[in-house]
C-alpha positions as CSV (number, residue, x, y, z in Angstrom):
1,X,-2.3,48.6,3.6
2,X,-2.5,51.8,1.6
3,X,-3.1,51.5,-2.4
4,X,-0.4,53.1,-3.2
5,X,1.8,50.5,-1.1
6,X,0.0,47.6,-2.5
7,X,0.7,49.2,-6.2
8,X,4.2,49.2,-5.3
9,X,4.6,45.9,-4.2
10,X,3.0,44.7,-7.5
11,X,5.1,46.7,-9.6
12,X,7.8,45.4,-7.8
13,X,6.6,41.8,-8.2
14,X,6.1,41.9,-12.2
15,X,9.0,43.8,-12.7
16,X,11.9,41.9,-10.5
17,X,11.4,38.7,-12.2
18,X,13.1,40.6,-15.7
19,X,15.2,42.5,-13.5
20,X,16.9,39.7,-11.5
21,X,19.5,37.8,-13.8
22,X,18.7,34.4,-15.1
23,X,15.0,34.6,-13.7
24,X,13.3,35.9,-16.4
25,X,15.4,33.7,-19.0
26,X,14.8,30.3,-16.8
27,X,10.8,31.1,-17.5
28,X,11.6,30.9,-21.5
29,X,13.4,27.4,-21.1
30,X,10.4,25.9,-19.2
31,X,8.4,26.7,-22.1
32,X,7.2,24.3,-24.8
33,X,7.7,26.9,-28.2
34,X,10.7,25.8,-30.3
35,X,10.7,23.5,-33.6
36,X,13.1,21.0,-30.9
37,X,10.5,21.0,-28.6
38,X,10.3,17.3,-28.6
39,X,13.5,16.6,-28.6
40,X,14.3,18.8,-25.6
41,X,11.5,16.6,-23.9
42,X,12.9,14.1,-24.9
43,X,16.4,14.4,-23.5
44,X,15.6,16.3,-20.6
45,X,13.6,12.8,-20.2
46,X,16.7,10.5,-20.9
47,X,18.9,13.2,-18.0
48,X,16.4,12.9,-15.7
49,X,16.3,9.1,-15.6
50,X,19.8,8.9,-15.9
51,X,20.9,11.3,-12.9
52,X,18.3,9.1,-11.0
53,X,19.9,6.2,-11.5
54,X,23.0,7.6,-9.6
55,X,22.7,7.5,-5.5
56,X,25.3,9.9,-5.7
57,X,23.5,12.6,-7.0
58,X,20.5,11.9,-5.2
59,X,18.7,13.6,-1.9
60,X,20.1,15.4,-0.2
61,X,21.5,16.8,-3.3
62,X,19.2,18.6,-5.6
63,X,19.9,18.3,-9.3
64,X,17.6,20.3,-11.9
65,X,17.4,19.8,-15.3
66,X,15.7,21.8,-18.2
67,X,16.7,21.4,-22.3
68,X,16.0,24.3,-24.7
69,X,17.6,23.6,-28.3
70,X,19.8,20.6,-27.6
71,X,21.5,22.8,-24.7
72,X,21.1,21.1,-21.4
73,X,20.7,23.4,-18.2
74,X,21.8,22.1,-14.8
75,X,21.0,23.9,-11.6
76,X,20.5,23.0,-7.9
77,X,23.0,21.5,-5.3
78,X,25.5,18.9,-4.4
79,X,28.0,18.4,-1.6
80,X,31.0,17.5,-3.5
81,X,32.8,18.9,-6.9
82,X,33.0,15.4,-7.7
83,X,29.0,14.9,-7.6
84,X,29.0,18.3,-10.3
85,X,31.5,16.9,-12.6
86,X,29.5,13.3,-12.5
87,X,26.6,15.0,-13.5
88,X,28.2,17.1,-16.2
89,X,29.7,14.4,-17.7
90,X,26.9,12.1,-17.5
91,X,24.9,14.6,-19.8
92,X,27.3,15.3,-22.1
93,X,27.0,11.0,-22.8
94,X,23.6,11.7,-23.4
95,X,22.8,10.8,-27.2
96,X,21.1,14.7,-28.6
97,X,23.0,16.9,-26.4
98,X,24.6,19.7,-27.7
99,X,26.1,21.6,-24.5
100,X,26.0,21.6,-21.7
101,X,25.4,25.1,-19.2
102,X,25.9,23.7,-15.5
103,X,25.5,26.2,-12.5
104,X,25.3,23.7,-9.9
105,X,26.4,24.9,-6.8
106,X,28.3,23.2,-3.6
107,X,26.0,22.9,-0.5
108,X,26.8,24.1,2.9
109,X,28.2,21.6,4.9
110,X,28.2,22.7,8.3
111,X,30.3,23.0,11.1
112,X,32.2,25.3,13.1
């Protein structure tokens, strides 16, 4: 591979993460630097054993959870509306939570 190629593809590679919406900002909520830190742990913590505690929302669905400030981040993938609305609401019962941001999306289902 030439080095001006290989300089290319690593521009590319440090720049798209900023460039690609939500990317760069998801990197900022996995990050431990806020006064609430603790309390994010905390309630991501409480989520996570909650959501667990529900077959429905379990494998082969995919639910993601990260807590910046109170706010509550949902992500990954269900079969059913009703599965996104359970978790939504089940966070929003969560003692701490401020808001809730869900972009939980539908999974393919198959067929013809």
């Amino acid at each position: 591979m030439r080095k001006s190629t290989r300089r290319g593809i690593l521009i590319l590679a440090v720049a798209l993460p900023g460039a690609v919406p939500g990317c760069g900002t998801f990197d900022a909520y996995r990050a431990c630097d806020s006064p609430g830190c603790p309390e994010d742990q905390r309630i991501t913590a409480e989520v996570r054993a909650r959501l667990a505690e529900r077959p429905a929302l379990s494998a082969p669905n995919m639910v993601y959870v990260a807590t910046r400030d109170s706010v509550v981040y949902l992500s990954g993938q269900v079969a059913t509306p009703l599965q996104r609305t359970d978790a939504e609401e089940l966070v929003r019962e969560t003692p701490g939570v401020k808001q809730v941001v869900n972009t939980i999306s539908l999974g393919y289902r198959g067929g013809p």
